[in-house]
C-alpha positions as CSV (number, residue, x, y, z in Angstrom):
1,X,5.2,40.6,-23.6
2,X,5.0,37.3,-21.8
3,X,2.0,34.5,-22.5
4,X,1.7,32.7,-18.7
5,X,-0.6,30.1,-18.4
6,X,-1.9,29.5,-14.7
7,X,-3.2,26.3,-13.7
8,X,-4.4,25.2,-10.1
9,X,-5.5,21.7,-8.9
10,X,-4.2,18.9,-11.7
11,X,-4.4,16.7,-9.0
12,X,-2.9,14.3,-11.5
13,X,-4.4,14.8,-14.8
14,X,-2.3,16.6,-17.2
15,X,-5.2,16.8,-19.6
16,X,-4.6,17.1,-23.8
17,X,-6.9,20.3,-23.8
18,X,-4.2,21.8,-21.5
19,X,-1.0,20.5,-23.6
20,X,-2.1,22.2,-26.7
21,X,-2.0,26.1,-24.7
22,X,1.2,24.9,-22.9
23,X,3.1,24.6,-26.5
24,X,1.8,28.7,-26.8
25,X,3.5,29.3,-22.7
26,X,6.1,31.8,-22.2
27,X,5.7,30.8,-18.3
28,X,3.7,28.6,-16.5
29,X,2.2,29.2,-12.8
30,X,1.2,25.9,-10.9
31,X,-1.0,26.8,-7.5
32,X,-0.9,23.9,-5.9
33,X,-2.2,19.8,-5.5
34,X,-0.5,18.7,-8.4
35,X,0.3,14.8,-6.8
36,X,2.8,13.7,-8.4
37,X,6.7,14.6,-9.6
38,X,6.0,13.7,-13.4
39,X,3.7,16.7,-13.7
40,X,6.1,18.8,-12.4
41,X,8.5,17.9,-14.7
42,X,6.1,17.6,-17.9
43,X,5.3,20.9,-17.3
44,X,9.2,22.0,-17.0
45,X,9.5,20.3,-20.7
46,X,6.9,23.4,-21.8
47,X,8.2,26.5,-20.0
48,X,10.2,28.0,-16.4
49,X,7.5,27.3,-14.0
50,X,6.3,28.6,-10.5
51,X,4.9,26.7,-8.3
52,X,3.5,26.0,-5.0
53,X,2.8,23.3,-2.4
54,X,-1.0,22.5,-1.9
55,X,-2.8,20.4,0.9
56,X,-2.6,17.4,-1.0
57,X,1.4,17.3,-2.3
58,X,2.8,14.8,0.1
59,X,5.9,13.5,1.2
60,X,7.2,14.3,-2.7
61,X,7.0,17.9,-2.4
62,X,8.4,18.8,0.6
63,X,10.9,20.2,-1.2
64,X,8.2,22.6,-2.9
65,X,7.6,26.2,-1.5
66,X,4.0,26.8,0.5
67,X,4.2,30.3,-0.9
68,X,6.0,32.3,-3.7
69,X,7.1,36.1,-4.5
70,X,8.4,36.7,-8.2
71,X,7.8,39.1,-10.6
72,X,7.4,39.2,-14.7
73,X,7.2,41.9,-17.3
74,X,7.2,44.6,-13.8
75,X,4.0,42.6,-12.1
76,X,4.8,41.0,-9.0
77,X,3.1,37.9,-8.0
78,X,2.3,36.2,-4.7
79,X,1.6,32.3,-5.4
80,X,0.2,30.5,-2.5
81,X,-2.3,27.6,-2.3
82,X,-5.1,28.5,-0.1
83,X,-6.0,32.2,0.2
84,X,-6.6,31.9,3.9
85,X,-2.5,31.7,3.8
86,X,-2.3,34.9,1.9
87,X,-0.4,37.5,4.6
88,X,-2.7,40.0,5.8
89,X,-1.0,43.8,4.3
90,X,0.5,42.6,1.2
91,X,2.7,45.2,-0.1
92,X,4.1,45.5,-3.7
93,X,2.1,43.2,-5.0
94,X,-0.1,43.1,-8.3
95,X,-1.4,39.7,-8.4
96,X,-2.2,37.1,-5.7
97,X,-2.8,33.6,-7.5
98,X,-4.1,31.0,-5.3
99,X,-5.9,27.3,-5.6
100,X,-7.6,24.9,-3.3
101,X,-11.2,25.9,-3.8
102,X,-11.3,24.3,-7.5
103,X,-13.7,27.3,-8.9
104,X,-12.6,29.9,-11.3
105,X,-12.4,33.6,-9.8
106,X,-11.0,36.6,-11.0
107,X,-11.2,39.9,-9.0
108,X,-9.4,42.9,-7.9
109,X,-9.4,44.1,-4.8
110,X,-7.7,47.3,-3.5
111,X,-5.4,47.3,-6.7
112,X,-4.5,43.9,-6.2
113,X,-6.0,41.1,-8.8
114,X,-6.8,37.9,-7.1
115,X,-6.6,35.1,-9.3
116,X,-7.9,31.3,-9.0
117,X,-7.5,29.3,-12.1
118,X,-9.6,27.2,-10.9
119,X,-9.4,23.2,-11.6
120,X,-8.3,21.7,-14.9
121,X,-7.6,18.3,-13.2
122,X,-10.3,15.7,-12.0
123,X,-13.4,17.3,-12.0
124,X,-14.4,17.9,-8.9
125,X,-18.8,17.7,-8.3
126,X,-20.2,19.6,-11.0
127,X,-17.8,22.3,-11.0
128,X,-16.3,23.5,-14.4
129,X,-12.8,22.8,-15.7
130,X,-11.2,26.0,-15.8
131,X,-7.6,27.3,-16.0
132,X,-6.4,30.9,-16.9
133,X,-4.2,32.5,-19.5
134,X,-2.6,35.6,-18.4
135,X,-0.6,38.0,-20.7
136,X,1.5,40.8,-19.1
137,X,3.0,43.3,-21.2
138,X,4.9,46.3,-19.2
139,X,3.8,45.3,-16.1
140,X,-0.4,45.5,-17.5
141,X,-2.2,42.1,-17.1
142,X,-4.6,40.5,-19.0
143,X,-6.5,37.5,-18.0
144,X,-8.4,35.4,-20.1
145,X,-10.8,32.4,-18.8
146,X,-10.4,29.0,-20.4
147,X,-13.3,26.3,-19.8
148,X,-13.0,22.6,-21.2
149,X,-16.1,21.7,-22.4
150,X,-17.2,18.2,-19.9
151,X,-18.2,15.2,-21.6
152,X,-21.0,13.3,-20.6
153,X,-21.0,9.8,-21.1
């Protein structure tokens, strides 16, 4: 069994809430519009880590893919930014994870389970701050929703 914990649109902001569940990470999935090289490799000090290009990775991440196959446990995974990049006709694939949008969504479609962590960066208008922990366990998935709660000042 493998404990993954998918995040999507730090634009910057590794926050403390996130740490603590990266200690607990078996693998981490990054979707995209991270913004800088330090998270990347904060995030390499928890776990092996996927991760993708988004919109707003500059000239530091050319290096980065714009899309990513891999499998764990016997699930395969497609990791891309934007879902409007997703091929059309995937084949052998269990889970799409994608960013961009910065809301939380979780749905399968045609025996495929799309995945957005949503944003656990800046918050973004009054949208929650959301990231996903995933366990897959003989190629089942699980997926649980985390929220941190937003202070108001």
């Amino acid at each position: 069994m493998k404990r993954i914990i998918i995040l999507s649109d730090t634009h910057g902001l590794l926050r403390p809430e996130v740490l603590e569940y990266l200690t607990q990470a078996d693998v981490i999935i990054h979707g995209g519009d991270i913004n800088t090289q330090a998270i990347v490799d904060k995030l390499q000090e928890y776990a092996p880590l996927y991760i993708v290009r988004g919109n707003n990775d500059k000239e530091w991440a050319e290096g980065l893919p714009l899309h990513l196959t891999f499998a764990i446990e016997g699930v395969s995974f497609f990791l891309v930014h934007n879902k409007k990049d997703v091929p059309p006709g995937l084949s052998d694939t269990d889970v799409v994870v994608y960013g961009h949008s910065h809301k939380y969504a979780c749905e399968e479609r045609d025996g495929v389970l799309w995945l957005n962590p949503g944003s656990c960066g800046r918050r973004r208008f009054d949208q929650e701050i959301t990231f996903a922990i995933m366990t897959v366990d003989n190629g089942h998935t699980k997926v649980e929703k985390v929220v941190i709660p937003h202070k108001t000042r």
